[in-house]
KEKE-3310 file (N, C-alpha, C; in steps of 0.2 Angstrom, whole numbers, plus 5000, padded with zeros to 4 digits):
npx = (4815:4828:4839:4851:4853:4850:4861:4871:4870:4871:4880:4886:4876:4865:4875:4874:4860:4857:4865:4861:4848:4850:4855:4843:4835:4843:4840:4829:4826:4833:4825:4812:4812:4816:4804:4795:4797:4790:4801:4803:4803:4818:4823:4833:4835:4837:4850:4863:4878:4891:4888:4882:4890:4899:4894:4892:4901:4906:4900:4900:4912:4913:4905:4911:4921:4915:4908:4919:4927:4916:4915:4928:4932:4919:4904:4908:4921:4915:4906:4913:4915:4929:4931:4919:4924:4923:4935:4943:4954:4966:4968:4975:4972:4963:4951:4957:4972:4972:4965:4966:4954:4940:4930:4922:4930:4922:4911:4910:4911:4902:4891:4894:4893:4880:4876:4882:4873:4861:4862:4859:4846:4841:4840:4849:4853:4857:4872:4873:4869:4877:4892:4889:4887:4898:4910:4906:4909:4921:4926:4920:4930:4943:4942:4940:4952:4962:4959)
npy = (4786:4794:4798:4799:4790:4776:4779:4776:4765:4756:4758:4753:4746:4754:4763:4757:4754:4770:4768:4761:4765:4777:4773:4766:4777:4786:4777:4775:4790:4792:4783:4789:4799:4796:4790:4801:4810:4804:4794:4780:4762:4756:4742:4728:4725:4735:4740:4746:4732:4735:4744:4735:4726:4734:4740:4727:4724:4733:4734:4722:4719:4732:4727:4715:4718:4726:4714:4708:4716:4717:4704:4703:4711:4712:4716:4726:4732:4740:4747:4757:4753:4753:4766:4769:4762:4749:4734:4731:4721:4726:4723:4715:4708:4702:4713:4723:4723:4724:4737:4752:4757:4748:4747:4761:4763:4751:4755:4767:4760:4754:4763:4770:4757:4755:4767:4767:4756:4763:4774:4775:4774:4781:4799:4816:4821:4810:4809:4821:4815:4803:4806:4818:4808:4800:4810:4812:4801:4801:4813:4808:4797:4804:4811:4800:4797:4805:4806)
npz = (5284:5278:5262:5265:5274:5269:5258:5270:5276:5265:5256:5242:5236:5236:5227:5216:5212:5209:5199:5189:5187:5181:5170:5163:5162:5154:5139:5139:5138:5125:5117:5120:5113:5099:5096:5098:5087:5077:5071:5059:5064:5065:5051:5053:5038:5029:5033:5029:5022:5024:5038:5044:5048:5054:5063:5072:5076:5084:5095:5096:5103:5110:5122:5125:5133:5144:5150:5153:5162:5171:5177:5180:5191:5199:5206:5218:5211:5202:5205:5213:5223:5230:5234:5243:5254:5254:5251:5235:5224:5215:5199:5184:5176:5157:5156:5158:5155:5142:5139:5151:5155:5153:5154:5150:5139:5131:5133:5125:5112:5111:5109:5098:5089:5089:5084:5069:5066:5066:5060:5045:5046:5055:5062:5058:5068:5077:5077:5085:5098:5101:5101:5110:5122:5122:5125:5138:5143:5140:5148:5162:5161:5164:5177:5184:5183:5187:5200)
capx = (4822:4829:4842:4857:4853:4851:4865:4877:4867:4871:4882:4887:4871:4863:4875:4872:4855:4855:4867:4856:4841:4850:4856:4836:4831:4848:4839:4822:4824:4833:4818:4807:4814:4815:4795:4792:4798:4790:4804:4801:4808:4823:4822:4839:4835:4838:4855:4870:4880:4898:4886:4880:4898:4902:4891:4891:4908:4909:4894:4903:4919:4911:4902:4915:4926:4909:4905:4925:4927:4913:4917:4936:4934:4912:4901:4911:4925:4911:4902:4919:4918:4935:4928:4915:4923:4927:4940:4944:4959:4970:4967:4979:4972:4959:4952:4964:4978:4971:4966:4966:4947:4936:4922:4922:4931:4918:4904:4910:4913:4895:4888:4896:4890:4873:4873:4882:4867:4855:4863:4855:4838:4838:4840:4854:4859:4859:4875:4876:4869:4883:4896:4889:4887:4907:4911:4902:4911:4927:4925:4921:4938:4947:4941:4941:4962:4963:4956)
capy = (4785:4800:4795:4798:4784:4772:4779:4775:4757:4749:4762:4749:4743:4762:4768:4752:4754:4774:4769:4757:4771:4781:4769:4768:4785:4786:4775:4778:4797:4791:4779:4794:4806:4792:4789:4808:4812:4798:4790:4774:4759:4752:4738:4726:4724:4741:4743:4744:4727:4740:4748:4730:4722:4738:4742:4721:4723:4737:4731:4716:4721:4734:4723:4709:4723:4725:4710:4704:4720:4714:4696:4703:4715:4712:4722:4732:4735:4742:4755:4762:4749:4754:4774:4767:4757:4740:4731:4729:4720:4728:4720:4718:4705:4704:4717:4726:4722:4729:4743:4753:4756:4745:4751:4767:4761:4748:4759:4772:4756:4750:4768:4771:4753:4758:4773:4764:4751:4766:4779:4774:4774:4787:4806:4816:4822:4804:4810:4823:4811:4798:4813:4819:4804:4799:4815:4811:4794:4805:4816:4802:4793:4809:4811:4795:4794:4810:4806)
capz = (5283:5272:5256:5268:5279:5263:5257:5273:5277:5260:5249:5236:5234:5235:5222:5209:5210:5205:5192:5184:5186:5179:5164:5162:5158:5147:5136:5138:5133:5118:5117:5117:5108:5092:5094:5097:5083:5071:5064:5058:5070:5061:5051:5050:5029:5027:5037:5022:5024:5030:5041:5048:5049:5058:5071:5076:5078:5089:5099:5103:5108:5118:5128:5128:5138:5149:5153:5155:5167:5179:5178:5183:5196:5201:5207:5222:5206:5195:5206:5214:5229:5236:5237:5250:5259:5252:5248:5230:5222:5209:5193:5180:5168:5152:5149:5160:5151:5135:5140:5158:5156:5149:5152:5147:5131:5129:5132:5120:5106:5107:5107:5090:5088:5090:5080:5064:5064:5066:5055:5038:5046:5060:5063:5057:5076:5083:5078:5091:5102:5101:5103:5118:5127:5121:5128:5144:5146:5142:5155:5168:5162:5167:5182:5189:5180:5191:5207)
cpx = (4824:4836:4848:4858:4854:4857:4873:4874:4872:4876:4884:4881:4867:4866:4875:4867:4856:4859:4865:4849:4840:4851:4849:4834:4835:4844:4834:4821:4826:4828:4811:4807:4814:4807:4793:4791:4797:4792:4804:4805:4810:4822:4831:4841:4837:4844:4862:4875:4886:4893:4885:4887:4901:4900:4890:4897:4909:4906:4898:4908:4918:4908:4906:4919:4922:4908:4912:4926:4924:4914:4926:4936:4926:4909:4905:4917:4920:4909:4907:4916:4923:4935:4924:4915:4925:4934:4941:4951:4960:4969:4971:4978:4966:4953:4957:4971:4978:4970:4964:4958:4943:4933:4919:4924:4925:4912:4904:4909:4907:4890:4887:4894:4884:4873:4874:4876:4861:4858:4859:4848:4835:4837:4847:4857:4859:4866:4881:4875:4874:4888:4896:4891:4895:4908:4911:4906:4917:4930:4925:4929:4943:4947:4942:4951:4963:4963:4960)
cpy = (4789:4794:4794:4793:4780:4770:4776:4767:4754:4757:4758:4748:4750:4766:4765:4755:4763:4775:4765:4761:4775:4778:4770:4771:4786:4785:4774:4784:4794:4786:4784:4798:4803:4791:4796:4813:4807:4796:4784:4769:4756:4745:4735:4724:4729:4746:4742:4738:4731:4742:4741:4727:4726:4740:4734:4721:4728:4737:4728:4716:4725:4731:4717:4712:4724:4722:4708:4710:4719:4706:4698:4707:4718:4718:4729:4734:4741:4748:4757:4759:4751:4764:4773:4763:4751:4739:4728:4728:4724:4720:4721:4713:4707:4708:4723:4728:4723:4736:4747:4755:4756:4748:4755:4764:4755:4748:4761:4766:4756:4758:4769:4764:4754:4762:4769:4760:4754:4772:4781:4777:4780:4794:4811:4820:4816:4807:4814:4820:4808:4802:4815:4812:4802:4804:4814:4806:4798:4806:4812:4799:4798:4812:4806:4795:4800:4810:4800)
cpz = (5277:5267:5262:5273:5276:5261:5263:5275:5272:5255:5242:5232:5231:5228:5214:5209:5207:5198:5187:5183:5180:5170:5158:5158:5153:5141:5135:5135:5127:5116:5113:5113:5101:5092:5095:5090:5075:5067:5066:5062:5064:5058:5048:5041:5028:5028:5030:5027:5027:5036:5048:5053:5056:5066:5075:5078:5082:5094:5103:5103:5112:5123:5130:5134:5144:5152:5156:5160:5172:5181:5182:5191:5200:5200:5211:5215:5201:5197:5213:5222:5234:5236:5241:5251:5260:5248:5240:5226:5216:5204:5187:5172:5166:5156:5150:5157:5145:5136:5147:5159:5153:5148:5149:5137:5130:5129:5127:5111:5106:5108:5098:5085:5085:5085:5072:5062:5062:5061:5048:5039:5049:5060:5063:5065:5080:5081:5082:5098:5105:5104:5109:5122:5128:5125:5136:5147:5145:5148:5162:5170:5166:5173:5187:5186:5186:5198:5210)
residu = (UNK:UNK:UNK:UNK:UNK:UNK:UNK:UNK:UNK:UNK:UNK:UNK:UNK:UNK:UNK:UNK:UNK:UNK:UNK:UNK:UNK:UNK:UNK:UNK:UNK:UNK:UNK:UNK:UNK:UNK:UNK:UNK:UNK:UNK:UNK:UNK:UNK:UNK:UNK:UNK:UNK:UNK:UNK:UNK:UNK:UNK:UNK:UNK:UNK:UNK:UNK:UNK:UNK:UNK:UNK:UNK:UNK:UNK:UNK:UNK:UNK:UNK:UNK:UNK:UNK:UNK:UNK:UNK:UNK:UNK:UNK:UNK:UNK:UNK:UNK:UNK:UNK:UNK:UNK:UNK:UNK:UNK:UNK:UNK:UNK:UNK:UNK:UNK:UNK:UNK:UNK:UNK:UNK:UNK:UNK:UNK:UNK:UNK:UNK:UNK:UNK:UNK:UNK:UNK:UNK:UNK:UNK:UNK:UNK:UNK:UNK:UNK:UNK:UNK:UNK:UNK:UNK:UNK:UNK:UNK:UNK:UNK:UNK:UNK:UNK:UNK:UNK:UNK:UNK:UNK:UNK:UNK:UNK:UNK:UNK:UNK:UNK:UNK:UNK:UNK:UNK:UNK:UNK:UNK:UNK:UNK:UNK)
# end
């Protein structure tokens, strides 16, 4: 059974699982690419106390907007459900009601999260790292506002 037959069985389920695969790798290369280049693994004593404040704060409002997105509008809301097929209600409360896409905004928050945590200790292009990937979530937003 080739991918297209996968993919027309179960498309929700098909295109969670590649975007959790693909999540994976995301964060695996950035995984490798910090141990390739042997820098030291971070230690939370060493992180300046703004820098601490700042990336637990951006952490956890990006993920309170991630976790309240899939709690509001599940799984078929999450991996573009009503593009294959299913039925997905319109959503108009928390975190909807803050802002039109969570997720994206609450990926990008806990990127920038992430990096403030790792800035002190890491490599000076994590923060083009951070930059691209915002970028990336960008460009997704404006596609999906688009389409």
């Amino acid at each position: 059974m080739g991918w297209r037959a996968v993919f027309r069985r179960s498309p929700l389920n098909t295109f969670a699982a590649f975007a959790t695969v693909f999540k994976v790798l995301q964060f695996s290369m950035l995984s490798l690419w910090w141990l390739a280049d042997e820098w030291d693994v971070p230690q939370i004593s060493k992180i300046p106390t703004t820098h601490l404040l700042l990336g637990v704060g951006l952490v956890g409002v990006g993920q309170t907007l991630n976790v309240s997105m899939y709690n509001a509008i599940g799984k078929k809301g999450v991996y573009y459900g009503e593009k294959l097929g299913s039925k997905v209600p319109w959503c108009t409360s928390f975190p909807f009601s803050v802002v039109s896409h969570p997720q994206y905004v609450g990926s990008v928050l806990s990127i920038w999260g992430v990096f403030a945590l790792l800035y002190a200790q890491g490599p000076a292009t994590l923060c083009v790292v951070a930059t691209y990937w915002t970028g990336l979530y960008l460009v997704t937003g404006l596609i999906e506002h688009c389409l």
